[in-house]
N, C-alpha and C positions, 0 to 999 in steps of 0.2 A: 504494500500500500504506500503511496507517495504521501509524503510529505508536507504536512498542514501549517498556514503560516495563521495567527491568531493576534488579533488587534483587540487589544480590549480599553476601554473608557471608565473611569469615575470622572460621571457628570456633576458637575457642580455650576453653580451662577456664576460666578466669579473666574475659575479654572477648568480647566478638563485634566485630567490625569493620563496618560496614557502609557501604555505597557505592552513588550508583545512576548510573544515567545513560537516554539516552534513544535509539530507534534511529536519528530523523532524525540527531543530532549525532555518536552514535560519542564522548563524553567522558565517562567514568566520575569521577563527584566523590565523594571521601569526603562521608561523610554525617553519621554517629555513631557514636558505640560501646555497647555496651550491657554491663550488667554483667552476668555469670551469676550470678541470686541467686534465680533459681526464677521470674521473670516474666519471661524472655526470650523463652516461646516468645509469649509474649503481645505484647509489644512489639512482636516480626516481624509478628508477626497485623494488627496497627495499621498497621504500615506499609506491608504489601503493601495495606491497604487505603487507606490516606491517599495513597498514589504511586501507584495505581492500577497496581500493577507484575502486567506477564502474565509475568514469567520471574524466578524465584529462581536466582542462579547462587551457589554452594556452594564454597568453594574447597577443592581434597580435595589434604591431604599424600600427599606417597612423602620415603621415603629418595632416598638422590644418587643410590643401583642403580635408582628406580625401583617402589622394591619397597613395598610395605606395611606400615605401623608401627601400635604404638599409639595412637597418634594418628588413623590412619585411620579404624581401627574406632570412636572414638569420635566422629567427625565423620557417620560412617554411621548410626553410633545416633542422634546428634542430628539429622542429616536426615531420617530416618525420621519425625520427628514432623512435620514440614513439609509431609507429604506431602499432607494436608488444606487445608493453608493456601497454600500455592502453588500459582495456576492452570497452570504447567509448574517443575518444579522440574528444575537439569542440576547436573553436577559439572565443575569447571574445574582442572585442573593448577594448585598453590599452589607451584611449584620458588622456593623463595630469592624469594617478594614480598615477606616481612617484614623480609629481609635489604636490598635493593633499597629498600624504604621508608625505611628508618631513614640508611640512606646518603642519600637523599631528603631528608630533613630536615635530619641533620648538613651538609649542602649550604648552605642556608639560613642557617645561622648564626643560629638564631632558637632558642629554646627549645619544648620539643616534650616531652609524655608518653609512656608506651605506647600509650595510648588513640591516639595519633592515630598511631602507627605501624601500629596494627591497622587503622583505618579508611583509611589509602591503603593496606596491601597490599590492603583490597578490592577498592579502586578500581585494581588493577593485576591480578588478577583477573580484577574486571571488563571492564578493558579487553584484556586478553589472550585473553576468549572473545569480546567482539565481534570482536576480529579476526582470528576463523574462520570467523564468521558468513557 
């Protein structure tokens, strides 16, 4: 079986997160972050084609119930527009990555942005849907 290349997103207002990885390896790497300033969908567009990625995975918020927030629906509207742009586009459980990332990095002892707090919870994401793969 060849070889899958995987884009994944934590949507946010302010940033996008983004991570990829590949299906021989199974290791989700942050990648970049991207700013929301009206050329994001563009940038995704670029990148699905620069990484030759067959699967957008999307990370979708819930509350701790599980349940659906604002947040949600705005991540649904923004994936809606993907829809064109990703040759399979899925949605992945976001429970506490950003919380888990940043713990991640405070770990490190190294100094660290939002920006890259977004871009490993993708990569955490990421690697939480290859591992139902």
């Amino acid at each position: 079986m060849a070889s899958r290349t995987f884009l994944a997103l934590d949507v946010g207002e302010k940033r996008i997160g983004v991570a990829i990885a590949s299906s021989g390896v199974h290791i989700a790497i942050p990648f970049e972050t991207i700013e929301t300033d009206g050329n994001e969908i563009a940038r995704i567009s670029q990148l699905v084609l620069e990484q030759h990625a067959d699967v957008v995975v999307v990370g979708y918020p819930r509350n701790q119930s599980g349940e659906a927030t604002a947040q949600t629906s705005y991540v649904e509207t923004f994936a809606a527009q993907l829809h064109d742009i990703a040759p399979k586009l899925v949605f992945q459980d976001e429970s506490l990555t950003s919380v888990l990332a940043e713990q991640r990095l405070q770990a490190t002892g190294k100094p660290y942005q939002k920006g890259d707090i977004d871009a490993l919870a993708a990569a955490l994401i990421l690697e939480d849907y290859l591992g139902v793969l």
